[in-house]
C-alpha positions as CSV (number, residue, x, y, z in Angstrom):
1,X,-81.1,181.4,1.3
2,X,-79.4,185.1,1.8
3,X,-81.4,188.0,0.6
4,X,-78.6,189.5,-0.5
5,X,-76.9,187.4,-3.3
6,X,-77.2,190.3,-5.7
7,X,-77.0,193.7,-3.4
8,X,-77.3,197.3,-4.8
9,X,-76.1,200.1,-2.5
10,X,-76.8,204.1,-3.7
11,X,-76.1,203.3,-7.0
12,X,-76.4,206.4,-9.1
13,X,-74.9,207.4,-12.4
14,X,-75.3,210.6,-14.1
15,X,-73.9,211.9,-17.6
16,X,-73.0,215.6,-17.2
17,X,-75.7,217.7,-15.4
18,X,-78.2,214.8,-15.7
19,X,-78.9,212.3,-13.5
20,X,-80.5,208.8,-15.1
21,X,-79.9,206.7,-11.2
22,X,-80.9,208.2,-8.2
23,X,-79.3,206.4,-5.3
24,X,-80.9,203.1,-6.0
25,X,-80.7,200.3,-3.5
26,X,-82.0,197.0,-3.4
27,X,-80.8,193.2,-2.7
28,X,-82.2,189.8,-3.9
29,X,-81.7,186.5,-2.9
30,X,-80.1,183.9,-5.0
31,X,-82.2,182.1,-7.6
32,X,-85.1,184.8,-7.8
33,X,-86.3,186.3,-10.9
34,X,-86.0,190.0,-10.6
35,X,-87.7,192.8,-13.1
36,X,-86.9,196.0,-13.2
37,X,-90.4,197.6,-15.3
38,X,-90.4,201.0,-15.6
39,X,-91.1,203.3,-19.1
40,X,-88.5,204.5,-21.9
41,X,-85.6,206.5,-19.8
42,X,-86.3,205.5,-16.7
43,X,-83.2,204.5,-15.8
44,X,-83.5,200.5,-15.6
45,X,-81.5,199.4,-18.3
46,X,-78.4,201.5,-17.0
47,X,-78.8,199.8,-13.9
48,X,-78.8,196.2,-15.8
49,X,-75.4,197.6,-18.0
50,X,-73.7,199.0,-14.0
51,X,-74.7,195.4,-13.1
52,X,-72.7,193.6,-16.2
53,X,-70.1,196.3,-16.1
54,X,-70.3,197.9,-19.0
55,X,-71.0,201.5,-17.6
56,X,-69.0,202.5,-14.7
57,X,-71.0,203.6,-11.2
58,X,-70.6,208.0,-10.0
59,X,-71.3,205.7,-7.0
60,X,-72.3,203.3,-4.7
61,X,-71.9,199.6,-5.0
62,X,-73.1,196.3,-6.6
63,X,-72.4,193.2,-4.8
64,X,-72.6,189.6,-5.8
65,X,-72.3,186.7,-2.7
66,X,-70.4,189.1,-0.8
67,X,-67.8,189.8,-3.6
68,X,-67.9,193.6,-4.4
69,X,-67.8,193.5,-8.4
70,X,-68.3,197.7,-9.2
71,X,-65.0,198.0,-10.6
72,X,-64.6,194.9,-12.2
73,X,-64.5,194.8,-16.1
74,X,-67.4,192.9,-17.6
75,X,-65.3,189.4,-18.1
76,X,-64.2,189.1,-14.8
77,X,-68.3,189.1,-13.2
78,X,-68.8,185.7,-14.2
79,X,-72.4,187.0,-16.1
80,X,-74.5,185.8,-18.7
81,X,-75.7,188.3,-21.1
82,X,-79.0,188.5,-23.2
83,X,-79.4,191.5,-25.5
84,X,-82.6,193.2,-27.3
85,X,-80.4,192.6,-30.3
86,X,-79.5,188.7,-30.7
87,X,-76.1,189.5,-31.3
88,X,-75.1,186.3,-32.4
89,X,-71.9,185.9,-34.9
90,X,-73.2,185.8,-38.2
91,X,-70.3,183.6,-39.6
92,X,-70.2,181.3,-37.0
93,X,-72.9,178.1,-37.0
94,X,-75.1,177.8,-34.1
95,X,-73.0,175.1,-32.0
96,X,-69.7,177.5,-32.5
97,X,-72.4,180.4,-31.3
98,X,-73.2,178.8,-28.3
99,X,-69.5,177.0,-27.3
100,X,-68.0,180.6,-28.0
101,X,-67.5,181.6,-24.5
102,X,-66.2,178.1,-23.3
103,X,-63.6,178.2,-25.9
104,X,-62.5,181.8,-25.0
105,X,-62.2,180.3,-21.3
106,X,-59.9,177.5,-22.5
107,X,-63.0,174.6,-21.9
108,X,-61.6,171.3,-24.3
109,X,-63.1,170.7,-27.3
110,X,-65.1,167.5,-25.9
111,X,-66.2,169.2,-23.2
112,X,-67.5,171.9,-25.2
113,X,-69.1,169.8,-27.3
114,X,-71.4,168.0,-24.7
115,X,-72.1,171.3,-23.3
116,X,-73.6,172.5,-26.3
117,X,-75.2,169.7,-27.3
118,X,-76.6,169.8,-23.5
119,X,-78.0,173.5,-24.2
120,X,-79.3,172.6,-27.7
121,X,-82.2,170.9,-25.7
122,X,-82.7,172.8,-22.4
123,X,-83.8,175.2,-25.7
124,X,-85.5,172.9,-27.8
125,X,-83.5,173.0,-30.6
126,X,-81.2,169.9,-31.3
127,X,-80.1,169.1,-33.8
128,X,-79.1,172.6,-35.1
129,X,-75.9,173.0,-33.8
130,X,-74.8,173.3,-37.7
131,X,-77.7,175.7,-38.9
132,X,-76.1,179.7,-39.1
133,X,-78.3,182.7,-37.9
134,X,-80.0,183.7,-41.1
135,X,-81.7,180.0,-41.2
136,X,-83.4,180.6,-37.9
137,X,-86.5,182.8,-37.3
138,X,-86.0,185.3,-34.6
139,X,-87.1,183.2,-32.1
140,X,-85.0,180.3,-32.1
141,X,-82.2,182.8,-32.7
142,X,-83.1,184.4,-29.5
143,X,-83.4,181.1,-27.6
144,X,-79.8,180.6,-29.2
145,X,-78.5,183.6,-27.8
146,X,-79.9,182.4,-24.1
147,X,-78.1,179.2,-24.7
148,X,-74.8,181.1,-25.5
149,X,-75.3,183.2,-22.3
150,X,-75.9,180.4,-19.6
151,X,-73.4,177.9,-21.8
152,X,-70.2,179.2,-19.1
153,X,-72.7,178.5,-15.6
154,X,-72.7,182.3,-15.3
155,X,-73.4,183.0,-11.5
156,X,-76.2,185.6,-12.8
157,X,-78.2,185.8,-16.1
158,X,-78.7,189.7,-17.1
159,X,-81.8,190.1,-20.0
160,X,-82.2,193.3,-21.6
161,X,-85.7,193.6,-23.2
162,X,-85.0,189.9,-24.8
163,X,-88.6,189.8,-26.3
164,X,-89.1,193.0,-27.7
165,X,-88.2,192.6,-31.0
166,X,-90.5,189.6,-31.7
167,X,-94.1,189.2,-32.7
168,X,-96.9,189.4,-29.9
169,X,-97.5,184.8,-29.6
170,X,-94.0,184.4,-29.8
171,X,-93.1,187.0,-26.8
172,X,-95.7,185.3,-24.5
173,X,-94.1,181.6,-25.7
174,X,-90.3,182.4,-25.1
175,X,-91.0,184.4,-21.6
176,X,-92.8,181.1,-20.9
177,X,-89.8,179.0,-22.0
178,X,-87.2,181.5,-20.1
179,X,-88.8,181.4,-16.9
180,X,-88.6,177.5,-17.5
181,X,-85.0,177.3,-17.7
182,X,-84.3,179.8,-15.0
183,X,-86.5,177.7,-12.6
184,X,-84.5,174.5,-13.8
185,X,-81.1,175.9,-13.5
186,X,-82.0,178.3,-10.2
187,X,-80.1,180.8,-12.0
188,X,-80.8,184.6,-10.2
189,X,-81.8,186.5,-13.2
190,X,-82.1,190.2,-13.6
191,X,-84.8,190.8,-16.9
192,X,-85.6,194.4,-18.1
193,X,-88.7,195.5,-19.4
194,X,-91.2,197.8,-20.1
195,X,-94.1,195.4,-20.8
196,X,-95.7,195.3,-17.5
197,X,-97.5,192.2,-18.5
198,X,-94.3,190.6,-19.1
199,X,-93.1,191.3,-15.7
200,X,-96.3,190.4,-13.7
201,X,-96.4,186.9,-15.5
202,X,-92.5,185.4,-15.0
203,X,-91.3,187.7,-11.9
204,X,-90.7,186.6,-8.6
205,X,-90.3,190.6,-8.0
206,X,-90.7,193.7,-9.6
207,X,-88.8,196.7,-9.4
208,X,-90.7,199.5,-10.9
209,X,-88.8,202.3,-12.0
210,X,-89.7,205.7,-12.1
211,X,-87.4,208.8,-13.3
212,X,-84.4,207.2,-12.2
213,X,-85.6,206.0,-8.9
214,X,-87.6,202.9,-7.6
215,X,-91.4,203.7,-7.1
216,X,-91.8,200.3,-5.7
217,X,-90.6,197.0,-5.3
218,X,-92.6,193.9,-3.9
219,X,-94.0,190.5,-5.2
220,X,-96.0,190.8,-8.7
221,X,-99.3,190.6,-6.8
222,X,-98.1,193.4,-4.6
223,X,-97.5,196.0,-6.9
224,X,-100.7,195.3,-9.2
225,X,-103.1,194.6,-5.9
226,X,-101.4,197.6,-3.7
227,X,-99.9,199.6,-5.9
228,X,-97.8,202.4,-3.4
229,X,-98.0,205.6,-5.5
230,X,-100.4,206.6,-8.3
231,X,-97.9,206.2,-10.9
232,X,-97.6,202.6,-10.1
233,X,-101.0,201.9,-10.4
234,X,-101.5,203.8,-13.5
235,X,-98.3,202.0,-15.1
236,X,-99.2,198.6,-14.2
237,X,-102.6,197.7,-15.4
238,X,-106.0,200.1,-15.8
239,X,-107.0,202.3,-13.8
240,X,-110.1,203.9,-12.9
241,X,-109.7,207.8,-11.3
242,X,-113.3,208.5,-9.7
243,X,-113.4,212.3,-8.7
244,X,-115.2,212.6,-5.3
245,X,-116.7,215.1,-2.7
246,X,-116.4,214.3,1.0
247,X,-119.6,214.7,2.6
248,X,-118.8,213.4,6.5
249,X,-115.1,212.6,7.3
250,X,-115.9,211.1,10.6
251,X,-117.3,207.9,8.5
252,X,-115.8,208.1,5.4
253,X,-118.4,208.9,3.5
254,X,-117.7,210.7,0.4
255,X,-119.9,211.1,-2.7
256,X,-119.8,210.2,-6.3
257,X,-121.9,212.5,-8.9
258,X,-124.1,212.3,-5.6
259,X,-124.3,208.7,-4.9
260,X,-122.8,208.1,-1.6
261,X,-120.0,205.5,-0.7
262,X,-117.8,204.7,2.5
263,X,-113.8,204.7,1.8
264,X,-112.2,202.6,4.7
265,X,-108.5,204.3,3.6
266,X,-110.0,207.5,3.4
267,X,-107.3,209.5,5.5
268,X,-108.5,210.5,8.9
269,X,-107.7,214.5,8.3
270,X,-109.3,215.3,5.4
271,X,-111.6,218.1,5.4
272,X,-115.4,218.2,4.6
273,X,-116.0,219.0,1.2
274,X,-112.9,218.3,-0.1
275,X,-112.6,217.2,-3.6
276,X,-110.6,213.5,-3.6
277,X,-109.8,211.2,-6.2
278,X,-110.1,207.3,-5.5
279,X,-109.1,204.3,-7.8
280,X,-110.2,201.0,-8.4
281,X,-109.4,198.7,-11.0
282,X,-111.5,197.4,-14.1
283,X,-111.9,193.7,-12.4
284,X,-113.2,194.5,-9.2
285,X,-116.4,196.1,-10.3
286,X,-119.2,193.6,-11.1
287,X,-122.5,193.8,-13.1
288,X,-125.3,194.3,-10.7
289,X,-125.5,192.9,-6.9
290,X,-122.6,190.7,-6.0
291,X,-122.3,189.1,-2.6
292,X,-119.4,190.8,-0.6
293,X,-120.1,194.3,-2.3
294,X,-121.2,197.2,-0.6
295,X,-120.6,199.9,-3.1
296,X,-124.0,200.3,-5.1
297,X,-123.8,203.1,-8.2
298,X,-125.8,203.7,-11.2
299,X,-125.1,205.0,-14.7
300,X,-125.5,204.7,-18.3
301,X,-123.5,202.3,-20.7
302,X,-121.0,204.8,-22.8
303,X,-119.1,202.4,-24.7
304,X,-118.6,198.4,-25.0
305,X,-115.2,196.8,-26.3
306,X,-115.2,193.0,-27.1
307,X,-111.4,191.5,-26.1
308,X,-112.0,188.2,-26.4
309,X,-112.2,186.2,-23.5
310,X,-113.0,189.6,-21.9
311,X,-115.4,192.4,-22.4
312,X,-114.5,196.1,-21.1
313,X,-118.1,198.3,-20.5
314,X,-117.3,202.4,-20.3
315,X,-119.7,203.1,-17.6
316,X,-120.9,207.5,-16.9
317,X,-122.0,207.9,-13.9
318,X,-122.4,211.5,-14.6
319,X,-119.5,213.4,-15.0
320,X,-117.1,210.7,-14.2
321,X,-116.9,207.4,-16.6
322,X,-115.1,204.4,-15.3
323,X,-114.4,201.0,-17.0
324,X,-115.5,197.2,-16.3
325,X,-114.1,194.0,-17.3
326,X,-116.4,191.0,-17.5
327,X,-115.7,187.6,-18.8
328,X,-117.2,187.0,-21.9
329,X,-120.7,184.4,-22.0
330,X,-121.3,182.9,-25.1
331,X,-124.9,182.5,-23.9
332,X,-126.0,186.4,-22.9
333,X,-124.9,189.5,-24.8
334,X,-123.3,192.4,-23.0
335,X,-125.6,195.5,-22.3
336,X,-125.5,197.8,-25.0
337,X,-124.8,201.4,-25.6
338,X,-127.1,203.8,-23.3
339,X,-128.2,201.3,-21.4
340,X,-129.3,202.1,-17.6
341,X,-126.8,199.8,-15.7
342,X,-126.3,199.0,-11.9
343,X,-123.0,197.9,-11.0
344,X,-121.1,197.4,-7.4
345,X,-118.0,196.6,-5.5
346,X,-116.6,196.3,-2.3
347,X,-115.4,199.5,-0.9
348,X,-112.0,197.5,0.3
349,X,-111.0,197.5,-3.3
350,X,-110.9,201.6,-3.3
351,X,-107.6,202.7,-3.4
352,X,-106.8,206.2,-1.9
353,X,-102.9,206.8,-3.7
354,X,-100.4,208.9,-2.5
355,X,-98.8,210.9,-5.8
């Protein structure tokens, strides 16, 4: 499989004196899932709309197996398009919605047909090829619009925020149902977001995007477990910042409201006495002793949320307060407000960030 079914070279696009792409570059192979994550303005969804044409490069290059598409117009890329909006014809019934594109392309009425009637249950909706938009609930008329968009064979599917405008269950059910279909069909799919949930769940990668450039780009368990920059680890998932003093940079050791701990990334040249920051995330830190920690500290309960299936626990340990998830037991209560509290981790899990 070539990496580089969908290649980006120095793409960069600015309007004026700003600059929304800075020299992007990236390639994926064909079939993978690709997000590009990254807050409002950040540059990703002008990337996805360079990719389907629809705004013009300053320059660089996008590439598709080989076939440089920068200046094609949109309907010559051979792209299947999913908008934020549903955008589906309001005077047209769902079948016509779907067939639209084969019938522009000259596909006989038959074939169209069976094709539609084909996508009407990869989305699990048959039967409703003669329903019209305003019968449907968001949902299905979302699901309807990813039926129109794969309904040619595109070569790639392009999603722009797809989920955003529905309710919270629904989101989590249709990014299920997506990733579904793009497995089945081994479509290579470009989605946009700004949920980083959604992207961790459904992404093969993830591009995170950062003030018009990538930050970093790896497998989802990459960029949550070794995130490459602090704003990557702040963006995706929780973060703890524990502000430290090092007290002996020949072993690491640094200090935490004066309880000491060893940092094996701790860079070699920092000076004694140096004030640090280190990170660690919520999960990692554990209610008392735990086998495989080495990181004692103790503190005081500040604050305890209840999340369901999981419990978060604002520890101080003096000036700084960091946060703890814990599964939630039916059969003990979580400490409570005020309470002296032990808790540990393994100093492998602190994360010294580069800005």
């Amino acid at each position: 499989m070539a990496s580089d079914f969908l290649k980006v070279s120095g793409l960069t696009k600015t309007y004026g004196a700003n600059t929304v792409v800075k020299s992007v570059d990236f390639s994926f192979a064909q079939g993978e899932f690709i997000s590009l994550l990254g807050p409002s303005g950040c540059g990703k969804t002008t990337i996805l709309r360079m990719i389907a044409g629809f705004e013009t490069p300053t320059s660089g290059s996008i590439t598709i197996d080989g076939q440089d598409i920068t200046t094609l117009k949109p309907n010559q890329r051979q792209l299947g398009m999913v908008f934020q909006a549903y955008a589906l014809f309001p005077n047209l019934n769902v079948g016509d919605n779907i067939g639209f594109g084969l019938k522009i392309a000259g596909v006989p009425r038959e074939e169209r047909r069976a094709r539609v009637d084909e996508m009407l249950k990869l989305i699990g909706l048959p039967g409703f090829e003669k329903r019209y938009p305003y019968e449907m609930s968001g949902g299905q008329q979302q699901r309807v619009a990813l039926a129109r968009a794969i309904a040619p064979r595109p070569r790639m599917l392009l999603l722009d925020e797809p989920l955003s405008a529905l309710d919270a269950k629904i989101r989590v059910s249709l990014r299920e149902e997506i990733r579904a279909i793009q497995l089945d069909l081994g479509i290579t799919t470009v989605f946009v977001t700004h949920d980083q949930e959604e992207a961790l769940s459904i992404s093969d990668r993830i591009v995170v995007m950062n003030a018009g450039h990538i930050e970093q780009l790896g497998a989802p368990h990459e960029i949550y477990n070794k995130p490459a920059t602090r704003f990557v680890a702040t963006f995706v998932g929780h973060l703890n910042n524990l502000d430290v003093v090092v007290t002996d940079p020949a072993s690491k050791t640094v200090t935490i409201d004066g309880q000491p701990l060893t940092v094996p990334d701790l860079p070699s040249d920092v000076a004694l006495n140096a004030n640090s920051v280190l990170t660690v995330r919520p999960e990692v830190l554990t209610i008392g002793a735990r086998e495989g920690n080495d990181v004692t500290l103790t503190g005081t309960v500040s604050d305890v949320t209840f999340l369901g299936s999981v419990i978060r626990i604002r520890v101080a340990l003096g000036s700084n307060i960091v946060s703890l998830d814990t599964f939630n037991d039916q059969r003990s209560a979580p400490p409570k407000r005020g309470e002296a509290i032990t808790i540990s981790l393994a100093s492998k899990d602190l994360l010294v960030l580069a800005n």
